[in-house]
Structures are given as C-alpha cells and as structure tokens.
C-alpha positions in Angstrom: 0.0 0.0 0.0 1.5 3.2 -1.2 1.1 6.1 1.6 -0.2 9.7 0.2 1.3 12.9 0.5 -0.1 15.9 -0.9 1.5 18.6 -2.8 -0.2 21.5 -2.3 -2.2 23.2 0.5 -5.4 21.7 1.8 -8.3 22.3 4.5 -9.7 19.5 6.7 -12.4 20.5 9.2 -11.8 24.1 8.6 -7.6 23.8 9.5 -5.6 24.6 6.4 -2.4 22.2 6.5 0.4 24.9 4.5 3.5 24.4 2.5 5.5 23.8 5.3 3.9 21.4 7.6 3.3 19.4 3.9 7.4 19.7 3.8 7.2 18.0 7.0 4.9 15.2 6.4 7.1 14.4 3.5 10.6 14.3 5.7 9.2 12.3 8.7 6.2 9.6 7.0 3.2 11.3 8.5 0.2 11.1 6.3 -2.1 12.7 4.9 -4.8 10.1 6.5 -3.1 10.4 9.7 -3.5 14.3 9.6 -7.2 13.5 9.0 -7.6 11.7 11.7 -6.1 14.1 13.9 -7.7 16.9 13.1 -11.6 14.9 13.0 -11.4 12.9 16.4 -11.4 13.9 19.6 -7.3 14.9 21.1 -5.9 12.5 23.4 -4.2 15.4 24.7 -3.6 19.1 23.7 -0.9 21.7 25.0 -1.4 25.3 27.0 -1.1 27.7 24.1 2.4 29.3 23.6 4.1 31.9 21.9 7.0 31.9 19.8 10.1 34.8 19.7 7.9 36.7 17.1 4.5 36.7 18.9 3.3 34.0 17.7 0.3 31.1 19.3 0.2 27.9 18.8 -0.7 24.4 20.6 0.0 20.8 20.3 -2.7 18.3 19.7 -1.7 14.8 20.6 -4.2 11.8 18.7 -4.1 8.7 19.7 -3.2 7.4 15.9 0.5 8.7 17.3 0.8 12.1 15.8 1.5 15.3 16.6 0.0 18.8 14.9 1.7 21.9 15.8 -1.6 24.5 15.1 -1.8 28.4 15.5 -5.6 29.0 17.0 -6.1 32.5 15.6 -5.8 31.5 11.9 -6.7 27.7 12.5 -3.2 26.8 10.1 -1.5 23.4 10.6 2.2 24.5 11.4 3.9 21.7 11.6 3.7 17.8 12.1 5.7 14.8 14.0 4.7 11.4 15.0 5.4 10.4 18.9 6.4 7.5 20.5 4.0 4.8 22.2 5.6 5.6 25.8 4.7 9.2 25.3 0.5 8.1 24.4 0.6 5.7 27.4 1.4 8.6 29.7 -1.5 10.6 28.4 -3.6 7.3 28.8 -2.7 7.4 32.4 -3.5 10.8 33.1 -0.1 11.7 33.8 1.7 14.8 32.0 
C-alpha cells in the first residue's frame, strides 16, 4: 500500500495544512490520513497555548493514531507535524503529564 502525501495546500475540518507542515509530512512519514484523523477525532491530549520569539500562538494536539499537529488557533493553520512514540500516548492514557 502506497502512503499519500499531498502537494499543495489543503483544509480539513476548517484547518488549512500549508506548505511547510506538507514539507514535514514528507521528511518524517506522517500522512495525509493520519493528519485527517487528527484533526476529526477527539485529542488524546492538547498543549497550553504558547508563543514563539515573534509573537506567535500555537498548541500541540496529541491523537491517539500517534501524531502530533503543531496549530496556530487564531488563523486555524497546521504549522507543523511529527509522529510520537508509544511511551509518550501511554502517559497521556494514564493521566499523567
């Protein structure tokens, strides 16, 4: 089964995944499917909002398919995206942070 990764911008449930967390889906195997799922299902776990050097908000949203989104809430844009490891999901199963 070949895995999908798309080339240009796209929205999913009103996010819109850009150029550069596309770049990053590409570099470390997360999907396109994967990004779905993430963004449609409830979070197993999602970060205080931060701010980067320039002023910047964004939050993590952990799903329990093992990825990671990096999202800014003003503008709803996908930033960036990782997958985690198994030990870091069973620590969220747990209730511990």
């Amino acid at each position: 089964m070949r895995s999908y990764f798309p080339r240009k911008p796209y929205r999913v449930s009103g996010y819109k995944v850009g150029y550069h967390a596309i770049k990053r889906m590409r570099s470390r195997g997360v999907t396109k499917s994967a990004v779905r799922y993430n963004l449609t299902h409830k979070p197993l776990h999602t970060s205080q909002i931060k701010y980067n050097k320039r002023g910047w908000p964004s939050y993590k949203r952990f799903s329990r398919n093992k990825t990671v989104l990096a999202i800014n809430p003003k503008t709803k844009h996908v930033n960036s995206t990782w997958p985690y490891h198994t030990k870091l999901m069973n620590k969220f199963l747990k209730g511990e942070k």
